[in-house]
N, C-alpha and C positions, 0 to 999 in steps of 0.2 A: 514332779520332775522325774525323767526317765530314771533307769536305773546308769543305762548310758551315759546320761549326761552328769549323772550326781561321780559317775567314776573319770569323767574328763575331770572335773573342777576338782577333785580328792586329788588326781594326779597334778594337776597344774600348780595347787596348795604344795605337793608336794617338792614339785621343781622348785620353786620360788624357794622355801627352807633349806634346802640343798644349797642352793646357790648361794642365800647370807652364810650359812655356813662354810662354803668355800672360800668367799668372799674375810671372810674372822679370822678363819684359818690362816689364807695370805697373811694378812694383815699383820699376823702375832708372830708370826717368821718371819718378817721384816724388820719387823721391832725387836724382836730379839737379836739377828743378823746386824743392827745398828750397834746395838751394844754387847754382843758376844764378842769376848778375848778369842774366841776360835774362827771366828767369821773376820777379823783385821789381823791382816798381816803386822806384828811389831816390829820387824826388823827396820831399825834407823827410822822408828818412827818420832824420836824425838828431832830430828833434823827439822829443821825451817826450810822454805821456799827461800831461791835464790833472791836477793833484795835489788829491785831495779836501777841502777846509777847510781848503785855504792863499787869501791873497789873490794874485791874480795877472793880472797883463796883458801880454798877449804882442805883443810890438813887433818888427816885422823891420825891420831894418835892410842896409843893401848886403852888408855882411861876414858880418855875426851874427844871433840871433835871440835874445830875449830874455823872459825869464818875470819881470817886475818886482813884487817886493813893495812894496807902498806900506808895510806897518806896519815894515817893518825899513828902509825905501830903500837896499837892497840888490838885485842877483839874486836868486831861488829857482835859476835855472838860467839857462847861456846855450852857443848848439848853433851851430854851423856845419859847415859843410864846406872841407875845405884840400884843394885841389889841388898836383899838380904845379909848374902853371906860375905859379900863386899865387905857391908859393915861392918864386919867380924875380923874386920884382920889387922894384924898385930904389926907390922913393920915400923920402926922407927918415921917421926916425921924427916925428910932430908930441909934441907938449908941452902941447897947451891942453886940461885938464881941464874942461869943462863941463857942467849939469845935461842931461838928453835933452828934446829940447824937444817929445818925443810925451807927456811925465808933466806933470801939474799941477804949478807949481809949490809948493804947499805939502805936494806926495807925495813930493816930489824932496830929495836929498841937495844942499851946496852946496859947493865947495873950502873955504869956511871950518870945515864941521866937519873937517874930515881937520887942519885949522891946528895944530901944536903940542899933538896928540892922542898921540903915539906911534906911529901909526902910517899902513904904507906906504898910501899908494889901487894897491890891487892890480890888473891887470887881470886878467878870467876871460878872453875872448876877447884873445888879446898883440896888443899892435900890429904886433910882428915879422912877428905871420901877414899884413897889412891891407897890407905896401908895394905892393901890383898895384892898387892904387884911393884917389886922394886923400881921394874921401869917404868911402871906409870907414876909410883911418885915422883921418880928423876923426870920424868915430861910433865908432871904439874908443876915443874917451874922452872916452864921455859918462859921467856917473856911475854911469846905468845898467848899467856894464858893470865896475863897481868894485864892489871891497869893502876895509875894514879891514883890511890881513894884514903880518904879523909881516915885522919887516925882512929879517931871515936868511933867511926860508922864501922872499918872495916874490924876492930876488936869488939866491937858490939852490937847493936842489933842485924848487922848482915851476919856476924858470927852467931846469934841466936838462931839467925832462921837457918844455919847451914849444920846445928845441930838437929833442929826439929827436922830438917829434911830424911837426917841420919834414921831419927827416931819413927819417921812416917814408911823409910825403907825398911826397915826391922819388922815395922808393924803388918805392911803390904805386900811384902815380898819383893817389889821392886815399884821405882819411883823414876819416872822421868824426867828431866830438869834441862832448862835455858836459860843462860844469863848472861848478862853482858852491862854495854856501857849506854849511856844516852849521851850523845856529844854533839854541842851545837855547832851550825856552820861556821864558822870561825871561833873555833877553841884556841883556849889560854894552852901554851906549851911548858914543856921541861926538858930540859937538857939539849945538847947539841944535836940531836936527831929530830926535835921538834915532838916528842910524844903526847898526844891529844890529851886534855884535862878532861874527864868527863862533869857532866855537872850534875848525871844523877846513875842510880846503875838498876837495870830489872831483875829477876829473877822468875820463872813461869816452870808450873809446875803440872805435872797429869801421871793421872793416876788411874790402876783399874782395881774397882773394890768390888766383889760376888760379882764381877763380870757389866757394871757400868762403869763407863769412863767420865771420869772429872777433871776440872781443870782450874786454874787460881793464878794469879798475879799478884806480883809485890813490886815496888817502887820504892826506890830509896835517894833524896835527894843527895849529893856528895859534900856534906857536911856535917858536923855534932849533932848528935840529938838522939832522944831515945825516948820512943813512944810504941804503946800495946801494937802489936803486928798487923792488929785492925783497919788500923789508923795509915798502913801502907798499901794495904791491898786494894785489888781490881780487877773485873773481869780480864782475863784474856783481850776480848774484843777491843777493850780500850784501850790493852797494853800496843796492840798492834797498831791503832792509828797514833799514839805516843812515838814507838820507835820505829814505824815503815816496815816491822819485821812480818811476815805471815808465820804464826805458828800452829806444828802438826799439819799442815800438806797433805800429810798421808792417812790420814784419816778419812773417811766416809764425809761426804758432805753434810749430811744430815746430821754426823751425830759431833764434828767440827762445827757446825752453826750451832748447834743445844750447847754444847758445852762453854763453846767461845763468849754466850751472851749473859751467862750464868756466874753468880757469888754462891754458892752454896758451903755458909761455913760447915753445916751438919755434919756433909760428907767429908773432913777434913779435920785430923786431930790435931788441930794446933792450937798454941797454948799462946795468952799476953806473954810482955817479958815482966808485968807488974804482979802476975798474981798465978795460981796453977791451973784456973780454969779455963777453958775451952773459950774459944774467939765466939762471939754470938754475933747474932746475920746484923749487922749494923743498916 
């Protein structure tokens, strides 16, 4: 072989390595770009897509954000973000339940229907989360941010996961959270304003930890009972065809589809309520 030709095939070898090269290069800028905190915008990325043929008006408030049903006067959903130093704040809990005073009053639920109903006025958004701002705890309980939920459920294991959430914001530096109600088409009411009885309630969570994003569901039927946290959870994916909600929107498609079809207890320090260890991938 020439000397010529043995220097064509050296160069063409060397195009060719060049190109996979380039070709890897992409590749790992992409994948990073999917899961880099600096490549997704977070602003209100805990917000859900609007829900097709539900009534809904979305109200922000200091703390929360709210998808208000006028025909249930309930949440459809309510999303915030918990910080760190959130957690760290010391304000007294307040007590005064009141209607929100961005909903008409005759859309609005009132303390008298919760009156000798059976049941708790639940918060979606805790007030536990709200001590770092007087008026966000006064706006976590507006009714807006209630629902009808079973006494046992709402002083325990949803009160469990609304500390571990506390505990996961401490740990992460910040936690994003949705929750709400599940309520069948023709719900059982209370009081004279007809307020919706849910008959179970979610909660969905996402998190960014060394710069992957994760994500986790919980489900809680609206009754007594109290089982390891294991026993509640679900992908995202399955939370959304349960309650018609789409969550995170705003996320990257690609890394919305990995996270949404994923259980990964690993990446997630949450604990039974039976014992102090870590949930295992069931």
């Amino acid at each position: 072989m020439s000397n010529a030709s043995k220097s064509t095939k050296v160069n063409g070898f060397l195009l060719m390595i060049g190109f996979v090269i380039t070709v890897f290069v992409a590749k790992q800028a992409i994948d990073r770009s999917e899961t880099n905190t600096d490549s997704i915008s977070t602003e209100k990325i805990e917000i859900p897509a609007t829900i097709p043929g539900r009534q809904e008006q979305i109200i922000t408030h200091i703390g929360y954000t709210v998808s208000y049903n006028s025909d249930w006067k309930i949440p459809n959903w309510v999303a915030y973000e918990l910080t760190k130093e959130e957690t760290e704040g010391v304000l007294p809990r307040g007590n005064h339940f009141i209607p929100d005073p961005d909903i008409p009053s005759e859309q609005s639920a009132t303390t008298e229907d919760y009156k000798n109903s059976g049941w708790d006025r639940g918060h979606m958004a805790p007030a536990a989360d709200m001590k770092w701002s007087k008026q966000a705890m006064k706006e976590s309980f507006y009714l807006s941010n209630i629902c009808p939920q079973n006494k046992n459920l709402n002083g325990g294991i949803w009160k469990d996961l609304e500390e571990q959430v506390r505990n996961l914001a401490t740990q992460r530096g910040k936690i994003y959270v949705v929750c709400g109600p599940v309520v069948s088409k023709l719900p059982q009411t209370i009081g004279s304003n007809k307020v919706a009885i849910p008959d179970a309630f979610f909660k969905v969570l996402l998190q960014n930890n060394n710069d992957h994003w994760s994500a986790i569901a919980f489900l809680f039927a609206n009754q007594s009972g109290r089982q390891p946290l294991s026993t509640y959870a679900m992908s995202v994916e399955e939370m959304q065809i349960i309650t018609g909600i789409d969550f995170f929107p705003a996320l990257p498609d690609s890394t919305e589809e990995k996270i949404e079809n994923q259980v990964d207890f690993i990446k997630w320090s949450i604990h039974t309520t039976l014992s102090n260890r870590p949930i295992s991938q069931q």
